[in-house]
N, C-alpha and C positions, 0 to 999 in steps of 0.2 A: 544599664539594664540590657539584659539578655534579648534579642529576637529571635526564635527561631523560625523558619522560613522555612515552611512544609513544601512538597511538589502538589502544584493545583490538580485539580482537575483539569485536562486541558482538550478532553473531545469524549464523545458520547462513546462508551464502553471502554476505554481507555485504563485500564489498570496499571500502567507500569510504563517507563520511557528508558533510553538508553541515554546517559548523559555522555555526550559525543565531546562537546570540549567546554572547559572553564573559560571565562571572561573574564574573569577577577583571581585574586593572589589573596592569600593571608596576610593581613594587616593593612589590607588597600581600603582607602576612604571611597565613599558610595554615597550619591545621592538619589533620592524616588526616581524608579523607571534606569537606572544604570544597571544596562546587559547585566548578567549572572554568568548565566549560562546557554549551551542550547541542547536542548533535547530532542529525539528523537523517537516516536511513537511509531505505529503500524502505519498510523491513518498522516500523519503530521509530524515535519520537523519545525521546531518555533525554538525563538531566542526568548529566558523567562529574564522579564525585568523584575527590579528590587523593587521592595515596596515601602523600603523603609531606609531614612539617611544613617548612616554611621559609620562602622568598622568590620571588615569584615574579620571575624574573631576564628571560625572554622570553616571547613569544608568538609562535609561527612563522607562523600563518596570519591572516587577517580574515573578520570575520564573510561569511558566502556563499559562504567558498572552500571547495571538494572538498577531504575530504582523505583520502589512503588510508589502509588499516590497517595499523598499523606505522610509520607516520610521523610524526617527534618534531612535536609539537602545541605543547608548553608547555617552556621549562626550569626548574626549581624549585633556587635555591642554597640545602640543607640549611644547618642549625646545625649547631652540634659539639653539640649536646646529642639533634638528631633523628638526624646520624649512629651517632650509639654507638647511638641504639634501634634505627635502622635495620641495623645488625648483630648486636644481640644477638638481636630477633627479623624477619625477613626476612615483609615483607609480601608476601603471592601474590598475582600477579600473572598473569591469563591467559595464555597461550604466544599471542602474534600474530607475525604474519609480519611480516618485516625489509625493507618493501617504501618506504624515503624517498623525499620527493618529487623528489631532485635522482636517482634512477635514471630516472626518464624521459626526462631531458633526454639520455641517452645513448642515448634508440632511433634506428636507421639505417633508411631506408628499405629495409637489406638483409634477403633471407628470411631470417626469426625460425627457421625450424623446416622439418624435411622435407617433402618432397611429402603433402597428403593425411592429414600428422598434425591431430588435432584442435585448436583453439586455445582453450583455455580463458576463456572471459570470458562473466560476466554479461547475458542479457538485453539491459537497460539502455547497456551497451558497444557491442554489436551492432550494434543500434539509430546510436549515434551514429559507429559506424565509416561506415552506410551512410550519413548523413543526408551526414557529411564527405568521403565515395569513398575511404576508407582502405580496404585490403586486410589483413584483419585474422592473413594469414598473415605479411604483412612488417612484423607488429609486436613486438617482443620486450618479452615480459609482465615487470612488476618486482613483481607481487603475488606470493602464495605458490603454490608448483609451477609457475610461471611462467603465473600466471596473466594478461591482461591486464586493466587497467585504464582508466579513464576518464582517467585522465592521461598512460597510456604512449597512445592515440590522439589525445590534442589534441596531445601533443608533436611525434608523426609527420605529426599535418597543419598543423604550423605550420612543420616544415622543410621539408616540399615545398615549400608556399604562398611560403617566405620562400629557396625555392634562385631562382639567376638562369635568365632564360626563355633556352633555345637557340636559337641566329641561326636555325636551318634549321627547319621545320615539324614540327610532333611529331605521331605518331598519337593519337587521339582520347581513347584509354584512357589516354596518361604523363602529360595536363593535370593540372594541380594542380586540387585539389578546388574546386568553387565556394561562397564563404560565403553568409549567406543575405544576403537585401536588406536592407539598413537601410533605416528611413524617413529621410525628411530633417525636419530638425529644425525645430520652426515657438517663433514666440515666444510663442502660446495658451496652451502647453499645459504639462504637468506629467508627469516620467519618474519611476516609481516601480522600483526595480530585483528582478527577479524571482528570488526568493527564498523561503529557510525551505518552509514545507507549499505556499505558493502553487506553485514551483519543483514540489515533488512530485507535484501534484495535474497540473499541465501533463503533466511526464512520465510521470504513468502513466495519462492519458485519448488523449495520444497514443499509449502503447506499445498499449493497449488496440484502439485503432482500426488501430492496424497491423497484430495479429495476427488478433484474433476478425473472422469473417465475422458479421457482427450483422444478428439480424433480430429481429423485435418484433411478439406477439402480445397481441390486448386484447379483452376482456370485461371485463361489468358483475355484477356479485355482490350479491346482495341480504345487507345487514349486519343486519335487521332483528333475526333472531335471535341474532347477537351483542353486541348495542344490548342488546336485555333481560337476556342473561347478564352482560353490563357492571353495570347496574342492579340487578342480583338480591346479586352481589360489593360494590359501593358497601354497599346493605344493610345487609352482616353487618359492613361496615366495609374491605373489602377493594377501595380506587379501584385500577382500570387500565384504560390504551386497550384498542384491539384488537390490538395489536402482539402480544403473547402467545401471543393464538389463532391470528392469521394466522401466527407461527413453528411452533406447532404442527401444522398446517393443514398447513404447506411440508413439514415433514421426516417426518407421515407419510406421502405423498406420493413426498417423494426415494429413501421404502426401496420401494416398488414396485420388482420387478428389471425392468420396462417404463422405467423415470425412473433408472436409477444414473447416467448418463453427464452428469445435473444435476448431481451432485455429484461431478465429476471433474473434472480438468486433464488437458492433453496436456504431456509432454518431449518438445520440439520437437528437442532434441539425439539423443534416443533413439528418436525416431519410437514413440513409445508413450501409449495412453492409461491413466493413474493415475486409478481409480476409489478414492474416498475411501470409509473403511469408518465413518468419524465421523463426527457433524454438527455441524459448529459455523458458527453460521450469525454474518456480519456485520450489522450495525446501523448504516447508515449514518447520521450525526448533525453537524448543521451548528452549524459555533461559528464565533465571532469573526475567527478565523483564516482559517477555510475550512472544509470537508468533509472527515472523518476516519472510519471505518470502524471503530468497539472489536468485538468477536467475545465474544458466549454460546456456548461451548463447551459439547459434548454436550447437543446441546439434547431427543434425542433418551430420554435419561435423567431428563430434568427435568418435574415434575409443573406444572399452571397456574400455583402459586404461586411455587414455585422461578423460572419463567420471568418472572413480575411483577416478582418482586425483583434478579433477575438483569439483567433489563432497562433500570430504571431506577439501576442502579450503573450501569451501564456508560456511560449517559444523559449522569448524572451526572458522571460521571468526566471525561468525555468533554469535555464545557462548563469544568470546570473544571482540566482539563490535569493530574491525577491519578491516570492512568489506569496500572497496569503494563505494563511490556514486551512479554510475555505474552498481554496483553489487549489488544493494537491488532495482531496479525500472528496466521495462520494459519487465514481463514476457509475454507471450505468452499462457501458460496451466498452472497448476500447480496441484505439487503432493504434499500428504500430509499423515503423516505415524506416528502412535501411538506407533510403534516397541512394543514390550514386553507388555506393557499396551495395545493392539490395540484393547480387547475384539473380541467379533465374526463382528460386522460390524457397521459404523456410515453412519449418512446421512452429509458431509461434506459441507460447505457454501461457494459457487463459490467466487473467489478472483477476485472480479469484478472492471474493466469491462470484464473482461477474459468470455467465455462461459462455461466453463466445469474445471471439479476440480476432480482428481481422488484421493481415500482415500483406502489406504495400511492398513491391521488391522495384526492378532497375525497369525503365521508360527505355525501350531499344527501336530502332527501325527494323523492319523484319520483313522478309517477302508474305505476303496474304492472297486467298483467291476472294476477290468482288466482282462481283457480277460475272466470274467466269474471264475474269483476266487478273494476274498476278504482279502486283503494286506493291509501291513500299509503304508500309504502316506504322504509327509508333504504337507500340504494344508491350505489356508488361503482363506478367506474371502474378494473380494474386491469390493469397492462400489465408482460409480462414479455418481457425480452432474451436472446436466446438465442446461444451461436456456432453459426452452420451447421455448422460443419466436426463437430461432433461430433452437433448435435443437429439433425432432421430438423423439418420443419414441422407433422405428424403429431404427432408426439414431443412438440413443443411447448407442440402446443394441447390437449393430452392431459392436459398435465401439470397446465396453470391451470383447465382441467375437472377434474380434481381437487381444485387446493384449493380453489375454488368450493363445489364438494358439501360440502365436511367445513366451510366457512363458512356454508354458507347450511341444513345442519343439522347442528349439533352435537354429536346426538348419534351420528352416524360416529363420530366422535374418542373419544366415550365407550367408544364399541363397542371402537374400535381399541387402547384402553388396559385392558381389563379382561383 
């Protein structure tokens, strides 16, 4: 008997994954929980196990292809020895939506929905309805609650694109949408196809630049005092950067009710701004791959220690692709840190929908005046992104004058914990 093995649901708003690579072959034997594959969402990359023993008989899509939720992925021909398990005890299986790939090929350019009714789709959808001149009200959604998708919009701009051009003149708005420009193709050179995290990282430094109004404030912080409390922790045996203290630093800081709008997002659907009452701050960390974001959650609750150890899992994790579902979606701010390479200063790209993004550059010795005599210091560079649309310029420089003070004396932070 047949299985077909839909894509779950595998994270809250979640319509669609990019299948990055196969785990399995056509005709390869499979037992419950052997890898599949792994996919690659906005929020989440995760490896989906089988849920079922037998053969694997098909593979619906190839690696790079979109695929939405609910959409048969794999077929698997049970045994007659995994059938009778598979009815004696019935493996649970998330509820997804019954959204296959060949529903799209059924959308008309005709209006999907009433005048002025909402159209449900992700972000990321949005986005590519404009980039293609789709009108996302004459797109009829095949996700769940008719939701649309990334596939009911390429479908609708590929039957405009592909209907015949009218002998007589058309107004400006009924042209088929324009594709982008290809390069033309030289024999130097070398095409590598844009995919996996690279793919995600494109799309969401674009979506970021489309929404957030970004501006970028930078001061120099003297580390000198967090150098020595570095040194004093080595000591007793306990190594960590500054990464700890500068998180510490941020989120006492973000509870200021002058700074909450740091840690908030706007719902661009609801015209509202969502002030987060948690702080889980991202950790920007660069691997092999690319640049991926794991999140220390409630960092606000966590003592220097807890945050050293917390840190370096995440570090860790991170590097070596480890990391849980969990723990790469749901930051709050995030920080982001060039260590040793950091140069004097960057203008960093808010990790949106986030409002603000603080960017760590190079630890240098520097000549400084104190107290009216000129010493050597160690001092860095640090520059934070802010979106205008929420956060004011005031507001901003207000905020890295803060963590400045609680970095360049410590014992603020001490104060602010007892």
């Amino acid at each position: 008997m047949a299985f077909e093995f839909k894509l779950p649901d595998i994270g809250e708003g979640v319509v669609e994954g990019e299948l990055t690579k196969w785990l399995v072959q056509d005709g390869q034997q499979v037992i419950e929980d052997t890898p599949l594959f792994e996919v690659l969402t906005d929020k989440v990359s995760a490896v989906i196990p089988s849920p079922r023993k037998g053969t694997i008989a098909k593979r619906h899509f190839a690696e790079g292809d979109m695929v939405p939720v609910g959409a048969i992925v794999v077929t698997i021909e049970e045994s007659s020895a995994a059938k009778a398990a598979s009815a004696a005890v019935a493996t649970p299986i998330a509820p997804v939506a019954a959204a296959p790939v060949a529903a799209a090929a059924a959308v008309t350019a005709a209006p999907a929905r009433d005048p002025g009714e909402r159209v449900r789709a992700a972000p990321a959808t949005r986005k590519l309805a404009r980039d293609l001149g789709v009108d996302l009200q004459a797109v009829a959604g095949s996700g769940e609650h008719g939701r649309v998708t990334k596939t009911d919009v390429e479908a609708l701009a590929h039957q405009i694109a592909d209907a015949p051009v009218a002998a007589t003149a058309q107004p400006a708005a009924a042209k088929a949408p324009t594709a982008a420009t290809a390069l033309v193709r030289g024999p130097d050179e070398e095409r590598v196809k844009l995919k996996g995290l690279r793919r995600k990282i494109y799309a969401k430094m674009r979506e970021s630049k489309d929404h957030a109004a970004h501006f970028t404030y930078v001061d120099e912080v003297d580390f000198t005092a967090i150098i020595a409390l570095q040194d004093a922790l080595a000591h007793s045996g306990l190594k960590t950067t500054f990464l700890p203290f500068v998180v510490k630093a941020v989120v006492l800081s973000l509870q200021k009710p002058e700074f909450a709008y740091l840690n908030a997002q706007i719902d661009e659907a609801a015209g509202e701004i969502v002030v987060k009452k948690r702080y889980h701050i991202g950790i920007a960390a660069a691997t092999d791959a690319g640049l991926v974001v794991p999140v220390v959650r409630d960092c606000d609750a966590k003592s220097i220690r807890q945050l050293i150890q917390d840190i370096r899992h995440v570090g860790d994790g991170a590097r070596t692709g480890t990391l849980l579902a969990e723990e790469m979606s749901g930051s709050t701010f995030t920080i982001t840190s060039l260590g040793k390479l950091g140069g004097m200063f960057a203008t960093p790209i808010i990790n949106y929908p986030e409002s603000a993004i603080l960017g760590l550059h190079k630890v240098e010795q520097r000549p400084a005046v104190v107290d009216g005599q000129i010493v050597i210091r160690d001092r860095m560079y640090m520059s934070c992104s802010f979106d205008h649309r929420l956060i004011d310029g005031h507001v901003g420089a207000g905020f890295v004058q803060s963590v400045k003070a609680y970095l360049e004396q410590p014992a603020l932070m001490l104060a602010e914990l007892v």
